[in-house]
PABA-858731 format. One record per residue (C-alpha): residue in one letter; y, x, z. Coordinates in steps of 0.2 Angstrom, whole numbers, padded with zeros to 4 digits, always signed. Example, Ala and Ser with C-alpha at 12.3 -4.5 7.8 and 13.67 -1.06 7.14 Angstrom:
PABA-858731
a-0022+0062+0039;s-0005+0068+0036;
//
This chain:
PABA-858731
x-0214+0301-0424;x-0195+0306-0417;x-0196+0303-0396;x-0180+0295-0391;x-0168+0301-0379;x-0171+0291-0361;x-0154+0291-0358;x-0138+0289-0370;x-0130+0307-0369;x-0113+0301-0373;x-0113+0287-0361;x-0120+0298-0348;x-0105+0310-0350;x-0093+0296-0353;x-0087+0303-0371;x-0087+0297-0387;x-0096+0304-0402;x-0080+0312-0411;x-0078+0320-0395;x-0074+0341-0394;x-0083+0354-0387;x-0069+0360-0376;x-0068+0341-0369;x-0089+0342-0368;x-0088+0357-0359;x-0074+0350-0345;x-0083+0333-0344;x-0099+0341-0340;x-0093+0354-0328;x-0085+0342-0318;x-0100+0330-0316;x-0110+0346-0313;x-0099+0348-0298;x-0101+0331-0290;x-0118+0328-0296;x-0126+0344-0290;x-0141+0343-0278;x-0133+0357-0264;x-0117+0347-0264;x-0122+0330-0267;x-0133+0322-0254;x-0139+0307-0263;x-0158+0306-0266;x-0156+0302-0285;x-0143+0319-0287;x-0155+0333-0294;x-0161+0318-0308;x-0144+0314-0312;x-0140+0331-0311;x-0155+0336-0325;x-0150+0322-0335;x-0131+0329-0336;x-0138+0346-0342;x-0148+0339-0354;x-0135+0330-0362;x-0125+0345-0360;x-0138+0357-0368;x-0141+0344-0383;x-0123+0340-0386;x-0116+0357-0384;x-0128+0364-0400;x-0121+0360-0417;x-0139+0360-0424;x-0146+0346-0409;x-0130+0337-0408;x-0131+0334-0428;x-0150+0327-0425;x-0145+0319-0410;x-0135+0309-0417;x-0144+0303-0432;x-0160+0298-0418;x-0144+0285-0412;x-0143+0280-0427;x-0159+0277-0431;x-0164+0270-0416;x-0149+0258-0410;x-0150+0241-0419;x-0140+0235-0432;x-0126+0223-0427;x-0125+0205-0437;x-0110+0199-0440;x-0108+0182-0436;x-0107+0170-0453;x-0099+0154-0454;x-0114+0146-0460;x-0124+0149-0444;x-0134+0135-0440;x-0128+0130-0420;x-0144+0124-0412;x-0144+0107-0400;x-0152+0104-0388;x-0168+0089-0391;x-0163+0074-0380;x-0180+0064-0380;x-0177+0045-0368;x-0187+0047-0349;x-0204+0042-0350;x-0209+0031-0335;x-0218+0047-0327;x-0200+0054-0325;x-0189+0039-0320;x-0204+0036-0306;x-0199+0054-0300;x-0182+0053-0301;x-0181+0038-0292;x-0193+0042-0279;x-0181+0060-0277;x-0167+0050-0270;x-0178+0036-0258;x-0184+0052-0249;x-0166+0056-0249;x-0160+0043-0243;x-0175+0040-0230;x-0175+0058-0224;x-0153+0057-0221;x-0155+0041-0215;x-0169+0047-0200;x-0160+0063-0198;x-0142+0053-0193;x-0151+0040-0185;x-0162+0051-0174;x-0149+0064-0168;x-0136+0049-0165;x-0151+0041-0154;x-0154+0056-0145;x-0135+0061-0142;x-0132+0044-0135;x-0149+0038-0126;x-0157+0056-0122;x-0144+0066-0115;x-0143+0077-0131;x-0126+0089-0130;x-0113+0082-0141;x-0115+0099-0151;x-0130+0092-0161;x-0119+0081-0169;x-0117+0096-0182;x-0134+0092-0188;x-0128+0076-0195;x-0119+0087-0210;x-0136+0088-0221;x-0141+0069-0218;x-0121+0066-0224;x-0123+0076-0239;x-0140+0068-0246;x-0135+0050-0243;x-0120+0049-0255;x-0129+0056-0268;x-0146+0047-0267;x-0140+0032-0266;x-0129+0034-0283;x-0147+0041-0289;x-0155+0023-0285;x-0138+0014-0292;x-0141+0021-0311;x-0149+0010-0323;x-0165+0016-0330;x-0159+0020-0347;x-0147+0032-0338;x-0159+0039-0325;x-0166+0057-0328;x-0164+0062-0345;x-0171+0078-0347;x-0167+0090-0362;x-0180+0102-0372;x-0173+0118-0380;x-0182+0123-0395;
//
């Protein structure tokens, strides 16, 4: 059984596969150069280093460069081309069962209950406890969930929390 390359040489070396030796040998020299553990500092520089001269060594022989090649092909999947008659697949929309409008609904009271007690609270403390007028700021998330939970609590149960299944 054929072992496959870890890395794709060609891609590693940035060439194409009717690439020429003289453009192989000035591609891999001037990796060799940055990528070289003495000049490079970088903890992953001698792998990326051995994995260059690897590439190098296979692509550089006629003989392994030939066998190389037919392990890509071999090994890379086929492509499909897409058909007109390919069937598009929708999503199942299936009505809330009562278990999930209960949820949905009880989402947007706590909501609404836990905006409603933040503004409340921090607009009690700011006025009657001295608070600093800074903690107004935290009014912002109770401002956000209200809007929304209440238009939660105003749709009609057909409308409220219908949930999709993908096949």
């Amino acid at each position: 059984m054929p072992q496959y390359p870890q890395y794709d040489h060609y891609k590693l070396l940035g060439l194409g596969r009717n690439s020429s030796a003289s453009q192989l040998k000035v591609r891999f020299r001037s990796l060799a150069k940055r990528y070289h553990p003495d000049v490079n500092g970088s903890p992953r520089a001698a792998e990326v280093f051995r994995a260059i001269h690897e590439a190098y060594r296979v692509l550089s022989d006629a003989q392994l460069r030939k066998e190389y090649d037919e392990l890509l092909d071999r090994s890379r999947p086929v492509q499909q081309r897409p058909t007109q008659d390919r069937v598009v697949r929708r999503p199942i929309v299936r009505p809330p069962t009562p278990v999930d409008v209960f949820a949905y609904r009880g989402l947007h009271v706590t909501g609404l209950l836990f905006g409603s007690v933040l503004i409340g609270g921090i607009l009690i403390g700011t006025t009657f406890l001295d608070w600093p007028f800074l903690t107004l700021i935290f009014c912002l998330p109770g401002m956000a969930v209200i809007p929304d939970s209440l238009e939660g609590l105003r749709q009609r149960r057909g409308q409220a929390g219908t949930w999709t299944n993908h096949p």
